[in-house]
Legacy VTK file of the C-alpha trace (Angstrom):
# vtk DataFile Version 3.0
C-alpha trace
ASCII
DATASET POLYDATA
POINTS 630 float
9.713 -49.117 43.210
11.945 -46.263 44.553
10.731 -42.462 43.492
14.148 -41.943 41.772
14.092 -45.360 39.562
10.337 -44.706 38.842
11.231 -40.608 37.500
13.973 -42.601 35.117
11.669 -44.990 33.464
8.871 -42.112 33.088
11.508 -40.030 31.265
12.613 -43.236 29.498
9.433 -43.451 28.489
8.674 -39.822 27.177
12.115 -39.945 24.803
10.538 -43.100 23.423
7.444 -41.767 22.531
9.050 -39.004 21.366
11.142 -41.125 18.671
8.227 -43.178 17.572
6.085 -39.989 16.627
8.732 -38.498 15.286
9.374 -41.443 12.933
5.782 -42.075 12.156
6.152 -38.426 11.393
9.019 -38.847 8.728
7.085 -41.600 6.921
3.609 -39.778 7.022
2.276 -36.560 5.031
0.012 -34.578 7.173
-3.594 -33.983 5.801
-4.151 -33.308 2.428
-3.854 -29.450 1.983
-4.291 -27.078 -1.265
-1.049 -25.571 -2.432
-1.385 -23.290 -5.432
1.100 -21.841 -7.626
2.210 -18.475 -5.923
1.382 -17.332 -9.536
-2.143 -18.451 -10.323
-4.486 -18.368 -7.905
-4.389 -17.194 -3.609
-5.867 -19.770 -1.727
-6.124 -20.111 1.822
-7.284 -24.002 3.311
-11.381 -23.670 3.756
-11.562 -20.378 2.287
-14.568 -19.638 0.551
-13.321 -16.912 -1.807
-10.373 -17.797 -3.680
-9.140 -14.532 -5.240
-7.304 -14.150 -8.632
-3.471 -13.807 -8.174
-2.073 -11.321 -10.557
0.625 -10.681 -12.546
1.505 -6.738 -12.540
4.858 -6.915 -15.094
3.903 -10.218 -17.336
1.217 -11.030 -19.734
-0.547 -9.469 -22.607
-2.148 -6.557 -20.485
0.700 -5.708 -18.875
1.881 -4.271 -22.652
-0.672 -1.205 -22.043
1.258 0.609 -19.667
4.327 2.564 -20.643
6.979 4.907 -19.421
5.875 8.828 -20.053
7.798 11.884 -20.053
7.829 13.868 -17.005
6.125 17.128 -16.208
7.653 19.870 -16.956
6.734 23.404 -15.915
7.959 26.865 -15.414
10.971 27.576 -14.854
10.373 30.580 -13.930
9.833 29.964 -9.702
6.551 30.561 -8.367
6.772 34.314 -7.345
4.731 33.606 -4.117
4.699 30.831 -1.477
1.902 29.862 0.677
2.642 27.893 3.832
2.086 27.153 7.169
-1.017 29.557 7.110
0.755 32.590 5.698
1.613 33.934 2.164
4.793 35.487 1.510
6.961 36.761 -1.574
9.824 34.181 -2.225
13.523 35.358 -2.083
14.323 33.167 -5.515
11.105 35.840 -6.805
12.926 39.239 -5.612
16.118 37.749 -6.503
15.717 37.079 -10.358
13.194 40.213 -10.824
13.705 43.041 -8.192
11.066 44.185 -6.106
7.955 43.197 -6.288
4.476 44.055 -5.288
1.204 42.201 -5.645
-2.528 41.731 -5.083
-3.742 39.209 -3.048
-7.449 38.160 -3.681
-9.326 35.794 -1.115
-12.102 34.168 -2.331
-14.288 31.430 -0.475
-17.180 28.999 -1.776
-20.909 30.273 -2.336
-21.715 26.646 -2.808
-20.127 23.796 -4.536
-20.421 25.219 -7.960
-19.851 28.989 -7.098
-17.113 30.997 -5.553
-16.797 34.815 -4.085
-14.621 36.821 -3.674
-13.534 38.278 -0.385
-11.145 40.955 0.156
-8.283 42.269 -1.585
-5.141 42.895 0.351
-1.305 44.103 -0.921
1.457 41.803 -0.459
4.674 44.149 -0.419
8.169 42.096 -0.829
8.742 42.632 2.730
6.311 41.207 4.426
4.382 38.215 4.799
0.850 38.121 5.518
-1.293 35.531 7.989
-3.708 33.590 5.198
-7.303 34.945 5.850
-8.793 32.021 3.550
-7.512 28.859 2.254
-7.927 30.524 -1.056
-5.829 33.557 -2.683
-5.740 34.309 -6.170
-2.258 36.758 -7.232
-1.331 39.388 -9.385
1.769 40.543 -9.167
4.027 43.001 -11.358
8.027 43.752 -10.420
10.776 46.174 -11.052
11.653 43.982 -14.207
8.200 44.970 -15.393
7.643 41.378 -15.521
3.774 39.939 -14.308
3.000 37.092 -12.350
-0.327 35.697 -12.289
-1.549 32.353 -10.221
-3.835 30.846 -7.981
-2.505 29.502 -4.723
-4.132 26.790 -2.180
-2.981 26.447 1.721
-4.362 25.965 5.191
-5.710 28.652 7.281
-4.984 28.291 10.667
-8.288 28.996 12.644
-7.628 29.420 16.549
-10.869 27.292 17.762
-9.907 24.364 15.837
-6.541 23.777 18.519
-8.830 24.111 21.195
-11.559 21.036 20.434
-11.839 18.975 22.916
-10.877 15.617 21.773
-12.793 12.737 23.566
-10.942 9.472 22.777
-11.212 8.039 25.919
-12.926 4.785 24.334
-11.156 4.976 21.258
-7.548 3.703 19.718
-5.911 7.162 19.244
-5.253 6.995 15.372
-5.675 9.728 13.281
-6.654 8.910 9.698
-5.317 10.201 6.555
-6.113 8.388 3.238
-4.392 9.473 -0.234
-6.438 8.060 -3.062
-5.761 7.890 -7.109
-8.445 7.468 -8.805
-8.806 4.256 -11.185
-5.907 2.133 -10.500
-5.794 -1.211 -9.567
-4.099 -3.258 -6.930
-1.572 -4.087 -9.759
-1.534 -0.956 -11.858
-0.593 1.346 -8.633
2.552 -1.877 -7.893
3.201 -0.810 -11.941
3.501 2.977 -12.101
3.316 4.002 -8.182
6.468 1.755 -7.489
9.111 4.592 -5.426
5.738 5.172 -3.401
4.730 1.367 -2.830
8.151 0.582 -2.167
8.517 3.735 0.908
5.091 2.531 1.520
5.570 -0.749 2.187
9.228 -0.939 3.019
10.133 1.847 5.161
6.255 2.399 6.740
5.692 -1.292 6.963
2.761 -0.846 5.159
0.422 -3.906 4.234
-1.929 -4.166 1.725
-5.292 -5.853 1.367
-4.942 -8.147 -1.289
-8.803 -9.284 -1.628
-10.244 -5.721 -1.143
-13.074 -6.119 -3.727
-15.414 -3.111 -4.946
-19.377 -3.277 -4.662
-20.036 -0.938 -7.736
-19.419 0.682 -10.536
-17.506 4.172 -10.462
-16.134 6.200 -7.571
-19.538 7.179 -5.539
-20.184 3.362 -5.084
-16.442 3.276 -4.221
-16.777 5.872 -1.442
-20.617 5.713 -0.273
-19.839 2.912 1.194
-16.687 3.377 3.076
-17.729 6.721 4.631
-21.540 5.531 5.208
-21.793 2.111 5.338
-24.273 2.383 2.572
-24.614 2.469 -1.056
-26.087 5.569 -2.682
-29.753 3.665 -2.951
-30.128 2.997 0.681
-29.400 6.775 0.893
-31.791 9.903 0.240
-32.237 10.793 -3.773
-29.338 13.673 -4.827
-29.049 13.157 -8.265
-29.111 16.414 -10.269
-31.697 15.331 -12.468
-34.655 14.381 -9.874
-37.085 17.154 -9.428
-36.989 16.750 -5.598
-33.771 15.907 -4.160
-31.706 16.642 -0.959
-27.916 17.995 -0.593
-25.497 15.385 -0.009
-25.785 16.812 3.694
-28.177 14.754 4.399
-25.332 11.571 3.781
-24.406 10.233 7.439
-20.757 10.721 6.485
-18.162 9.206 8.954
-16.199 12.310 9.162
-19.406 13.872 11.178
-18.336 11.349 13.736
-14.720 12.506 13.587
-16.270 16.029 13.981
-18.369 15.231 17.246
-15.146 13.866 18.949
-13.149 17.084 18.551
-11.325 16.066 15.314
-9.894 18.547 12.769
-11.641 17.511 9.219
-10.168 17.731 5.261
-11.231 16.649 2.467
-9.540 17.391 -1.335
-10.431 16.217 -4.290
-9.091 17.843 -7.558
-11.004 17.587 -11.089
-13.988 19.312 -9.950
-15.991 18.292 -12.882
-16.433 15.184 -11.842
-15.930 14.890 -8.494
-17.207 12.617 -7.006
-20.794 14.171 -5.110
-20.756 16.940 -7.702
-21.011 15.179 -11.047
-24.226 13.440 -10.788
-25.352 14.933 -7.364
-26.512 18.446 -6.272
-23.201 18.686 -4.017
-23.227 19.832 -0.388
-25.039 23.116 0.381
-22.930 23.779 3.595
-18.922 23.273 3.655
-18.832 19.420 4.161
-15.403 19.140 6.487
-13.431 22.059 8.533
-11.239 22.369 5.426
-12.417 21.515 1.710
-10.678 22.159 -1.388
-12.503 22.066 -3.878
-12.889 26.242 -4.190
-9.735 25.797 -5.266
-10.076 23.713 -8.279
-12.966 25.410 -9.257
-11.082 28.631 -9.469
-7.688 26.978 -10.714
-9.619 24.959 -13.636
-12.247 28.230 -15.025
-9.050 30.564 -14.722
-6.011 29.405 -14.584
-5.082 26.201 -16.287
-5.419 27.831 -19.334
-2.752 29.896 -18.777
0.114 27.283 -17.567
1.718 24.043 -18.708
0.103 20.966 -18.878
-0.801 19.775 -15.385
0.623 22.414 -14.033
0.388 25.960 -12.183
3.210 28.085 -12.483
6.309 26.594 -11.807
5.013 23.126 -9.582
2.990 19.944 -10.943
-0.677 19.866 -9.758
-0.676 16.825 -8.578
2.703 18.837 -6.288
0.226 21.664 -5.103
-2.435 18.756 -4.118
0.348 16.996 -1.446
1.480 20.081 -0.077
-2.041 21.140 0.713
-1.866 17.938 2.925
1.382 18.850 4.169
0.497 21.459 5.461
-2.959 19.796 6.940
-0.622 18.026 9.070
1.964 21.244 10.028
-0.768 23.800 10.996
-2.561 20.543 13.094
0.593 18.822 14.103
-0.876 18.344 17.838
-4.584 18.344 16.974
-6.636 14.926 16.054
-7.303 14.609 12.791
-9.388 13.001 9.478
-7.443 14.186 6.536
-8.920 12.404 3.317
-7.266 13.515 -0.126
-8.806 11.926 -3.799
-6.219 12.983 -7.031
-7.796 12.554 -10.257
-6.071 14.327 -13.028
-3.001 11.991 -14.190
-4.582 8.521 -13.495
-8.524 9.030 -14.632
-8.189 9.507 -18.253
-4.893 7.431 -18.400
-3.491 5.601 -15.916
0.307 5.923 -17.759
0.596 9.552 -16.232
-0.090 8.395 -12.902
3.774 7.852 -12.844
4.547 11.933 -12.822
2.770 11.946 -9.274
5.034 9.433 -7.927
7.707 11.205 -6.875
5.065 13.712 -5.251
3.942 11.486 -2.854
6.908 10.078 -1.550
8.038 12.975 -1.017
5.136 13.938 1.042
5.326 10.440 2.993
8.665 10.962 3.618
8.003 14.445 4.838
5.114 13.423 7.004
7.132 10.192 8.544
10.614 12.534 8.905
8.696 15.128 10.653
7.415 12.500 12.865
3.504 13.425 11.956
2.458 10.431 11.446
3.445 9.015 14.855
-0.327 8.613 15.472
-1.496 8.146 11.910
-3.725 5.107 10.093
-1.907 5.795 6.901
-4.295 4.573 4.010
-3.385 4.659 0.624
-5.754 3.478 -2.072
-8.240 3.750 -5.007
-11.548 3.305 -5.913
-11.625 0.566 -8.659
-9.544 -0.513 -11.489
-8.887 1.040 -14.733
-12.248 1.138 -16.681
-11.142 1.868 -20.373
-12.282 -0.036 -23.024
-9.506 -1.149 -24.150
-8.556 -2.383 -20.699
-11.853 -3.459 -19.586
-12.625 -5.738 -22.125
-10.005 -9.060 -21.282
-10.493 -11.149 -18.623
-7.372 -9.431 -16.551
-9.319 -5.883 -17.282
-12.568 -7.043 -15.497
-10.195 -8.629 -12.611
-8.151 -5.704 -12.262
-11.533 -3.383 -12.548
-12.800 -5.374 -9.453
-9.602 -5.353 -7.117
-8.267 -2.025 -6.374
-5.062 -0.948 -4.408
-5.867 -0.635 -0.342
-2.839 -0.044 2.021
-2.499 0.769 5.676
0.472 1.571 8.036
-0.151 1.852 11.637
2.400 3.699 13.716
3.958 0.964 15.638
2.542 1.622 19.345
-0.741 0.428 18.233
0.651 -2.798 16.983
1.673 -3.670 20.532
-0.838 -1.568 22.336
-3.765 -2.913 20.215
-1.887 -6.204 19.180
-5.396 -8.457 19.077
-6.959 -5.890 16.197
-3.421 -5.162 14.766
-3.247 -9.239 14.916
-7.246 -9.456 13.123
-6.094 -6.874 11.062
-3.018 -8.937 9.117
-5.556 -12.193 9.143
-7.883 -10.363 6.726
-5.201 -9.550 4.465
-5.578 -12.121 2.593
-9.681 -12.358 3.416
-12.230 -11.082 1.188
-12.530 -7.000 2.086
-14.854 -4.610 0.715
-15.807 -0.790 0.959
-18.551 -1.795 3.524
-16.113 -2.933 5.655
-13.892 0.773 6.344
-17.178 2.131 7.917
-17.211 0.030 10.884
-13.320 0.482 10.973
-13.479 4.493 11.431
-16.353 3.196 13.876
-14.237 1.272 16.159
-10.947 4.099 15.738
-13.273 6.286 17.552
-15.395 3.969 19.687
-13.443 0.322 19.927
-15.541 -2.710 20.428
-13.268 -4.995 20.416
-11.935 -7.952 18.411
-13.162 -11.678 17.961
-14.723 -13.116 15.321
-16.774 -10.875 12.342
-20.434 -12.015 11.580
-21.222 -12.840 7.627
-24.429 -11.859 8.638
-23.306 -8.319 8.418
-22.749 -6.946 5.040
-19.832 -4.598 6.655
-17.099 -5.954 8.952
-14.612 -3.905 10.967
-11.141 -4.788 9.653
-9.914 -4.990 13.438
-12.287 -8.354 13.739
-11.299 -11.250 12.127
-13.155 -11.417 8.815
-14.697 -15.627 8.320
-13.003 -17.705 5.926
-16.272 -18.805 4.675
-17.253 -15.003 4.013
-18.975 -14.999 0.431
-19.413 -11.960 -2.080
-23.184 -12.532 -1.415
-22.395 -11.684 2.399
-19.988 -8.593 1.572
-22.680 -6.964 -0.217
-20.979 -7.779 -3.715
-23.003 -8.376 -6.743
-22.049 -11.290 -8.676
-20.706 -9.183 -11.499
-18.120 -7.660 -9.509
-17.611 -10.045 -7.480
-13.785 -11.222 -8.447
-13.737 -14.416 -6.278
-13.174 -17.388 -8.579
-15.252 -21.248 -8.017
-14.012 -24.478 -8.832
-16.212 -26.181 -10.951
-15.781 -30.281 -10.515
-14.614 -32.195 -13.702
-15.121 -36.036 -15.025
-12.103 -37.714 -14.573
-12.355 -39.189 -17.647
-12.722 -35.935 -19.479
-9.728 -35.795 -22.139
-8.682 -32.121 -20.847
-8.390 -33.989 -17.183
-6.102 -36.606 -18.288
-4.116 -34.606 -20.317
-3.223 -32.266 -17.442
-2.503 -35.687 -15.184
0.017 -36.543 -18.100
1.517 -33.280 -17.828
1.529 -33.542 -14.116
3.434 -37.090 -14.230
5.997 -36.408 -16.922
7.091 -33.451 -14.858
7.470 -35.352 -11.398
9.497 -37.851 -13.409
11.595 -34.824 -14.791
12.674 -34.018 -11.013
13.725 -37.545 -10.829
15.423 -38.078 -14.019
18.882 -36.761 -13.003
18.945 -40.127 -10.528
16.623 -42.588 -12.799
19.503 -45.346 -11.667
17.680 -45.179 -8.239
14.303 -43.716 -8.727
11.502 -45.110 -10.940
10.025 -43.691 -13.859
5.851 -43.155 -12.636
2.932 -43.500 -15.236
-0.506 -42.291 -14.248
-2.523 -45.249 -12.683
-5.751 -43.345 -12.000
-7.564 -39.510 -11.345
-9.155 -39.398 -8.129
-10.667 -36.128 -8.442
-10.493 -33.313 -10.546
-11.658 -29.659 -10.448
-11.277 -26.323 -12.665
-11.300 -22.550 -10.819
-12.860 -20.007 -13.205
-14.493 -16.741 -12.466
-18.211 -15.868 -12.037
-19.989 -16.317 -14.607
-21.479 -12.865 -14.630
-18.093 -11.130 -14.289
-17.304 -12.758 -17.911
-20.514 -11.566 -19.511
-20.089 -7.953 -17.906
-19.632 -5.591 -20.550
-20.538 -2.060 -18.825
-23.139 -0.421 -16.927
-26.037 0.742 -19.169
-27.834 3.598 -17.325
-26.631 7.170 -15.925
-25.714 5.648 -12.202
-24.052 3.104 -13.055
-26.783 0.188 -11.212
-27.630 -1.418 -14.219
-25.327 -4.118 -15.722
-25.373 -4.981 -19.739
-24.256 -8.520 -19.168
-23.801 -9.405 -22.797
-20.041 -9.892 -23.471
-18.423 -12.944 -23.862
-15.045 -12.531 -22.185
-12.556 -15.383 -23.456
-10.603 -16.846 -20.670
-6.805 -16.375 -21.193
-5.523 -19.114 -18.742
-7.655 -21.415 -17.038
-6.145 -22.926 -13.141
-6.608 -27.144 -12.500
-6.507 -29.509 -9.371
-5.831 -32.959 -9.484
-5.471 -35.349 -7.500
-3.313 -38.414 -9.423
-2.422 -41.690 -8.421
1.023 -43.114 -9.573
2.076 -46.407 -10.237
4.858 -47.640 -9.215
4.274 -47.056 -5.211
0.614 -45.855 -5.419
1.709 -42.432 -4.757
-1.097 -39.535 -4.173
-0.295 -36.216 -5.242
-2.415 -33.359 -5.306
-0.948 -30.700 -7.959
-2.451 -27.228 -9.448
-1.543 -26.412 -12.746
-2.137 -23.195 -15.318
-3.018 -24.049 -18.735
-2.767 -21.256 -20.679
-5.242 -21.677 -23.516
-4.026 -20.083 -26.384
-0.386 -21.104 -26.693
-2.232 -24.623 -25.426
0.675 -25.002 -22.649
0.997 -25.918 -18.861
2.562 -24.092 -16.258
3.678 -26.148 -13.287
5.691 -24.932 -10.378
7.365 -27.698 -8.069
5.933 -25.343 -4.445
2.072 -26.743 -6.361
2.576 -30.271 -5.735
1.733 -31.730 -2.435
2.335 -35.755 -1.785
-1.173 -36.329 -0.162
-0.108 -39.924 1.267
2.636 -42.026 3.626
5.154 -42.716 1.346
7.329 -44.616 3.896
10.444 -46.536 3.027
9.714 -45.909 -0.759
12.418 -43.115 -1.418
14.995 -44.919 1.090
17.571 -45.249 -1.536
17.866 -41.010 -1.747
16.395 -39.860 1.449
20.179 -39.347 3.061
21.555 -37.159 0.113
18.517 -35.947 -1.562
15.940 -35.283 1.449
14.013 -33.018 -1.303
13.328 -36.081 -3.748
11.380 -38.203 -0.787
7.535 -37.754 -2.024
8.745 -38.089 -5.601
11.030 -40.958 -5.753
10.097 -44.883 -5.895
13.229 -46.667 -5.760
14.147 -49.658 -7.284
13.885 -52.666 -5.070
LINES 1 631
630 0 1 2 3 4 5 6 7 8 9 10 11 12 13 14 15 16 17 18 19 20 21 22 23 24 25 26 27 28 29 30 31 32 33 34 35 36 37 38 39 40 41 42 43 44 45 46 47 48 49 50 51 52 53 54 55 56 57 58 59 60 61 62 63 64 65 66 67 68 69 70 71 72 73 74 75 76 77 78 79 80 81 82 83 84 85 86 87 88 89 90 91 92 93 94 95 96 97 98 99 100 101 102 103 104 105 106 107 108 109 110 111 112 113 114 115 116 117 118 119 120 121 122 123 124 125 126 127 128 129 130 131 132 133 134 135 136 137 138 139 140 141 142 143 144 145 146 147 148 149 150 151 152 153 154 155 156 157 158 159 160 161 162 163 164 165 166 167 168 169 170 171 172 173 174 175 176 177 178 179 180 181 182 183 184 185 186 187 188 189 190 191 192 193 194 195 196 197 198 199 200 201 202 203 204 205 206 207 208 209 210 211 212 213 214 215 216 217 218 219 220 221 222 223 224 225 226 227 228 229 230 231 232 233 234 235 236 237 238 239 240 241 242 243 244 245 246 247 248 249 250 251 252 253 254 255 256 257 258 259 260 261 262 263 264 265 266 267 268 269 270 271 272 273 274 275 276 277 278 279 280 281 282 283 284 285 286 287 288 289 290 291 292 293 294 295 296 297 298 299 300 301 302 303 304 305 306 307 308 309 310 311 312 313 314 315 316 317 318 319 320 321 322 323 324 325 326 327 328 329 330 331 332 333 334 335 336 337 338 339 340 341 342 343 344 345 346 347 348 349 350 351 352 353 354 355 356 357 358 359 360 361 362 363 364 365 366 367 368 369 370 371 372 373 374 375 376 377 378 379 380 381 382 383 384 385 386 387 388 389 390 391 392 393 394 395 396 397 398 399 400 401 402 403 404 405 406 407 408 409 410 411 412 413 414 415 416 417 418 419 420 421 422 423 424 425 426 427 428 429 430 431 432 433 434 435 436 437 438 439 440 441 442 443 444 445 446 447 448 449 450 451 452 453 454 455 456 457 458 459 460 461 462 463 464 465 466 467 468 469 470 471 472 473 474 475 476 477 478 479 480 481 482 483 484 485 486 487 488 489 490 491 492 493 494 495 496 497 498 499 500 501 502 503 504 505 506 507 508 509 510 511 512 513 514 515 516 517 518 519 520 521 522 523 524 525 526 527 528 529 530 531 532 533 534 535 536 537 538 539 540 541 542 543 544 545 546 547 548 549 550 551 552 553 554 555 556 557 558 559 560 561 562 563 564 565 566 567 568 569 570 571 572 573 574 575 576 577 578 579 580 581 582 583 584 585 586 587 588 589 590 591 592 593 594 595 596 597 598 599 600 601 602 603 604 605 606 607 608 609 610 611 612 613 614 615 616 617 618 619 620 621 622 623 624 625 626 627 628 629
């Protein structure tokens, strides 16, 4: 056979094939696969966890949250301006009251209870004064004979800190800054956050972990964890109470690491009476990172709240003078490394309605940050440390979800995305993985050391978020007690059990109702049998959680009896006429006693063939449903 007439028949031969697979194709569903309602439940094929998905604007506990006023304070402008390491009378100041003249204070920490005062310096209306501390407290009088009296927060710039020696030779290159609220949930910060998750996630292309599950109860076992690897028991004793007991020095903290490779260091955290290593613990004896806030707070909640507008000082919103403390982090250390980690408190702890009057703060400081281009080397994380724990909240099932699955969002600048694409890559695999606190440590790890991607190991309770995490990863693995554990199991059901075939019904009579419009051509189905059935509910202990019972916060009363709101099927039904197989998911929501079925949760399992050839031409979308007549 000539070479020519043999290359014809070999291509003949390829098209061919091609046509017959593509036909067995058209006639044959591929294997069975789980599709769930993009409303009930996430669920990725062969993975282990299968987190709750939900709702953040719909449903019973959605009515808690509500619109609030916003802050209003002084209108009076803030006679004096701290910035870019200097403190200065504003022109708004000498315009509105004539010349002025004040007293500028410095004061430092003693420890993380105390303050001191340092020197006292005049501030004339001409000049404008390098900052000496982070700390200044005012008192100023003008022509008007009007007073001004405030305490002011900014970032002293110390020479030595441009001049570390950054070693990132093995490392990826990111600086870190992480904003947290305290007590909001994934879906709470999408509720009252929403200009910031929207500039967040729009405009910084930031992604969000969407299984990140906490391993305790309250914001130390939040953060232990994520700057340790450890929870607070593996750790040395520092609660206030123990006769013997170390400073929280004596914590391996992350940002130590940071420190050794010629990073700048900041850490703020407002509400000082109950921050976080100073409400049960001793505190640190020496200043914990390069720059540390909380002097400020201390001073600004014994002093001065008192004398100004609710959540304010002066004539800006707290939560306002908390970002531009990080603002200016990033303008006095613009071409310095840095681990910048900021925790607000005061208009989301007590209620998480107020939360909303810090909205516009932040974006404004994002947009700042990502205008100025300072974040072109910034991990951008934006999160919180659990969910809303309120009674009122706490108490339905949604509450204990919500509790258990707080907000976590990163943006990387976008040279590490190509630069780094196999961890970038891990990275957006996990987003839908089970995460966990343990899990950041070994992230910061590998920012400043990298090594490498691959698979994680379950056998570790903490996996860097640059490997990808296993989809058989369990709570047990992550470290996650089963009462916090948010994962939900399907339980298998007789299918014979009258709740079983009265969601098959259901599941019938609404394939028939996509057909009905062309019931000339198609078949009306009836249920021939249940092949399988199963039910997803949560863990068992998460329903009988009802609080932690000791000081700490280790001990868990497990003696509620949390009522489940809406309960998720599977079934897998077999149809007569046709013998069709169709696996479906379906909500039942148990108090109104009705089913929720969207058309995306039903998946025709087997070949259905020439079966829908009387509608496959002009309705290709009817094929797995319809039986036509013969």
């Amino acid at each position: 056979m000539r070479q020519g007439t043999r290359r014809v028949l070999l291509v003949l031969g390829f098209i061919l094939t091609g046509i017959y697979i593509g036909m067995s194709m058209s006639n044959a569903i591929v294997s069975p696969t789980i599709v769930l309602s993009t409303r009930s439940v996430q669920r990725k094929r062969d993975q282990v966890c299968v987190q709750p998905k939900l709702n953040p604007f719909e449903g019973d506990y959605a009515k808690h949250f509500h619109s609030v006023d916003p802050v209003k304070c002084s209108e009076d402008t803030d006679w004096v301006s701290v910035s870019n390491g200097s403190v200065f009378i504003t022109s708004e100041a000498k315009k509105n009251h004539g010349s002025i003249s004040c007293q500028l204070t410095y004061f430092d920490r003693i420890d993380d209870f105390r303050n001191k005062d340092l020197e006292t310096v005049t501030l004339s209306d001409s000049s404008v004064l390098p900052l000496k501390s982070d700390f200044v407290k005012v008192h100023c009088t003008a022509k008007d004979k009007n007073v001004y009296e405030n305490v002011h927060v900014g970032v002293r710039n110390v020479p030595e800190y441009h001049n570390k020696i950054a070693n990132l030779t093995s490392g990826l290159g990111l600086d870190v800054l992480i904003l947290g609220f305290d007590s909001l949930s994934h879906m709470t910060y999408m509720r009252k956050l929403k200009k910031t998750y929207e500039y967040f996630t729009e405009t910084l292309k930031g992604t969000t972990l969407n299984g990140y599950n906490i391993v305790g109860d309250g914001t130390p076992q939040a953060l232990i964890p994520i700057f340790t690897g450890k929870t607070e028991l593996e750790l040395p004793r520092t609660l206030k109470r123990l006769p013997k007991k170390d400073f929280v020095d004596i914590y391996p903290m992350v940002w130590k690491d940071f420190q050794k490779t010629g990073y700048v260091t900041a850490w703020g955290e407002d509400c000082p009476d109950i921050g976080t290593f100073t409400y049960r613990m001793v505190g640190f004896k020496e200043q914990p990172t390069d720059h540390y806030m909380r002097p400020f707070h201390i001073a600004a909640q014994r002093q001065y709240y008192r004398k100004h507008k609710k959540l304010c000082l002066g004539s800006k919103r707290r939560s306002q003078v908390f970002m531009q403390w990080i603002r200016d982090i990033y303008t006095t250390y613009d071409k310095v490394p840095k681990f910048v980690f900021g925790f607000h408190s005061e208009v989301s702890h007590g209620d998480n309605n107020m939360v909303e009057t810090a909205d516009e703060d932040m974006v404004d400081l994002l947009k700042f940050l990502n205008d100025g281009k300072y974040l072109r080397d910034t991990l951008v994380i934006l999160m919180s440390d659990h969910g809303a724990r309120f009674s009122s909240l706490r108490s339905s099932l949604q509450g204990k979800q919500e509790e258990r699955l707080p907000f976590f969002g990163f943006s990387f600048p976008e040279w590490f995305k190509s630069k780094h694409s196999a961890a970038y890559q891990n990275f957006k695999l996990n987003v839908d993985r089970l995460t966990c606190p343990f899990d950041l440590h070994p992230t910061f790890l590998d920012i400043l050391n990298f090594q490498g991607t691959g698979m994680g190991d379950t056998s570790n309770r903490g996996i860097s978020l640059f490997k990808e995490i296993p989809k058989t990863r369990t709570c047990d693995s992550a470290g996650i007690a089963n009462h916090w554990c948010a994962c939900l199991n399907w339980e298998s059901l007789n299918n014979e059990d009258q709740a079983v075939l009265k969601v098959s019904n259901y599941v019938v009579s609404e394939i028939n109702k996509l057909t009905e419009p062309h019931r000339k051509l198609c078949q009306k189905l009836t249920l021939k049998n249940v092949l399988r059935a199963q039910k997803l509910l949560p863990e068992t202990d998460m329903l009988l959680f009802k609080k932690t019972n000791d000081a700490d916060g280790f001990r868990a009363d497990l003696s509620d009896n949390t009522a489940i709101g809406q309960t998720t099927y599977q079934v897998w039904v077999y149809t007569t006429p046709g013998d069709g197989l169709f696996e479906v998911t379906v909500n039942h929501n148990v108090q109104a006693d009705t089913f929720i079925l969207h058309e995306s949760s039903i998946s025709r399992v087997n070949k259905y063939g020439d079966a829908p050839k009387c509608i496959e031409t002009e309705h290709e979308e009817l094929r797995k449903y319809c039986y036509c007549y013969k």
